[in-house]
N, C-alpha and C positions, 0 to 999 in steps of 0.2 A: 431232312435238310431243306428251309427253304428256298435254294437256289435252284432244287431240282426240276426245273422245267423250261421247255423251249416257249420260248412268245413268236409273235408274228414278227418283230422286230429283228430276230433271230435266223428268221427264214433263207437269207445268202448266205449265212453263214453255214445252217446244215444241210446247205445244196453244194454246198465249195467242194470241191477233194479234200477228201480225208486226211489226209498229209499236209495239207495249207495250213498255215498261219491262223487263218479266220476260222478255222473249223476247230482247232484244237485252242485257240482263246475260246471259243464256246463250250469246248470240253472242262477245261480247267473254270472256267466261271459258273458252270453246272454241279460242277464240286464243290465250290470254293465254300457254300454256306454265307456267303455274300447275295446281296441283291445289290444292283448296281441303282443310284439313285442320283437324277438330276434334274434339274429347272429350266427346261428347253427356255422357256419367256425370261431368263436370266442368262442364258448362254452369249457369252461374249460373238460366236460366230452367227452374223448377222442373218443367214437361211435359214438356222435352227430359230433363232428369236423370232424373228418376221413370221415362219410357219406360226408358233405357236399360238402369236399375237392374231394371226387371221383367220385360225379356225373358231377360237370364239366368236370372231365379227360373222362367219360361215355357220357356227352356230341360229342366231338370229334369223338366220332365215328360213329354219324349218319349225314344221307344226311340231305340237307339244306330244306327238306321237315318238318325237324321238328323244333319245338318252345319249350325252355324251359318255364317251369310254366306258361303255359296258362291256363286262369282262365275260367271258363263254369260256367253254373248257371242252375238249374233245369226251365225248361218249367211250370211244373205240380205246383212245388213247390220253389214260389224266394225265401224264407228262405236258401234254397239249393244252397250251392257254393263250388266251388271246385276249387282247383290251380293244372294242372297235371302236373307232371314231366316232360315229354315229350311229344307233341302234335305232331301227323301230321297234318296239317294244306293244304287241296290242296283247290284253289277255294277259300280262306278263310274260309271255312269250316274243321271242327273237324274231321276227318274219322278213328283218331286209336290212341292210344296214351299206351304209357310205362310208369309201376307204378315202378322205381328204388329200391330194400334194402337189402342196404350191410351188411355179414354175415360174422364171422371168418371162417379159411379155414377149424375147423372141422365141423359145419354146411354146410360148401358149398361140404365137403366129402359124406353126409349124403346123397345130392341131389344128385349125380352123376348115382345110379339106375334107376332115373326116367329121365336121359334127354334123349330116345329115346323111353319112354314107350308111351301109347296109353294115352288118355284124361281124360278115367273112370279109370283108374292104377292114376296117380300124383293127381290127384283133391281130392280125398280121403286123401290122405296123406296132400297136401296143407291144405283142412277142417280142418284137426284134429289138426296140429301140425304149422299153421301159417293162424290158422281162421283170428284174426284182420288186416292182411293183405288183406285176401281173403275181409272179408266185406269192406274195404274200397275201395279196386278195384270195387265192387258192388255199392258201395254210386256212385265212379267217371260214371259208367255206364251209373245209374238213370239220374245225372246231365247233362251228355254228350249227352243220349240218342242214346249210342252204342251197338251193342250188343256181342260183345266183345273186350278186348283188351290185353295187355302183364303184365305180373308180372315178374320183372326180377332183379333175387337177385347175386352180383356182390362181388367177393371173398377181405375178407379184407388181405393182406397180414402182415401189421403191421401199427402201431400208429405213425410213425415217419411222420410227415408235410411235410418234405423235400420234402423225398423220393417220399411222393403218390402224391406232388405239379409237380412231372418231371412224375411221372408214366406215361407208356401207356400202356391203358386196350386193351387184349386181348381176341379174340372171346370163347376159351377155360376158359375165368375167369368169364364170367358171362352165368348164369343157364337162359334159358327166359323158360317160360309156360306161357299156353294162356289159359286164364279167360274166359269162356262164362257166359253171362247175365242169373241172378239165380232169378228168378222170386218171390222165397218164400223168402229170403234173402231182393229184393227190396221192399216186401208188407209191412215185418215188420219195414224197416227203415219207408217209410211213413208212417204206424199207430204212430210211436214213434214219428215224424215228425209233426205232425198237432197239439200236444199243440204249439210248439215253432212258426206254420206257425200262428195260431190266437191270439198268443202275438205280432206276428208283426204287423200283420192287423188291432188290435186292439191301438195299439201307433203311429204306422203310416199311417195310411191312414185315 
């Protein structure tokens, strides 16, 4: 079936209780033999379009070492798949990759304390106040099998298409912080992980 897998997209939802709403839409869409399919740069709700519109202009600004949305898959666990944002890719091999999320500029005001503080200073603040982020840079980790990469939240300036279609991002407009591999974070995705890994194995294989 190919519905059968969790993405990183997916990650609040198989950290939710088991008993939520959000957890069991992910159980029934893991069944369903449905893949769910949509056009964030055509999405009427102006944060999804704006995102999608600026990560290409975010594109642009790296070397040709990297690949947009390269897909990885967990070693441990093929239920586990993940599309990253941005991949380095040397060797054809994985070696770093950039988790992209655009923020209005009073959030991106917020962050500007922590862009020259120490690791144990921003990670605390990331935890508390942009966890779902942090876990799914943890899921991309597992899948990638890296032991860190970049989380990097890129300032919205405004909702006009035009404008952010010509924009060119500036080193000063995006915040990067670097995610090390959270070993307690990765155990509990995989315990959450293993009904959905023996519903696979069990329908197909």
């Amino acid at each position: 079936m190919k519905s059968m897998y969790i993405g990183s997209g997916d990650v609040t939802a198989l950290l939710s209780g088991i008993h939520t709403k959000t957890h069991q839409d992910l159980l029934r869409r893991f069944v369903s033999d449905e893949i769910p399919c949509y056009n964030a740069e055509a999405s009427p709700i102006d944060a999804l379009r704006t995102g999608a519109i600026l990560e290409k202009r975010f594109y642009l600004t790296l070397d040709d070492t990297y690949l947009p949305q390269k897909r990885v898959e967990s070693i441990e666990y093929d239920v586990c798949k993940s599309s990253l944002d941005f991949a380095k890719v040397i060797n054809n091999e994985v070696v770093d990759f950039i988790e992209l999320k655009t923020c209005f500029f009073t959030d991106f005001l917020d962050f500007q304390p922590f862009r020259y503080s120490d690791y144990d200073t921003y990670i605390e603040y990331i935890k508390k106040y942009y966890k779902n982020n942090y876990n799914q840079v943890q899921y991309q980790l597992f899948c990638s099998d890296l032991q860190e990469a970049s989380l990097r939240f890129l300032e919205v300036k405004c909702y006009d298409d035009e404008i952010n279609r010509e924009r060119i991002v500036e080193p000063e407009e995006v915040m990067p912080f670097k995610i090390k591999r959270d070993e307690s974070v990765i155990s509990l995705i995989k315990e959450r992980v293993k009904p959905f890994q023996l519903l696979k194995d069990f329908y197909t294989k």
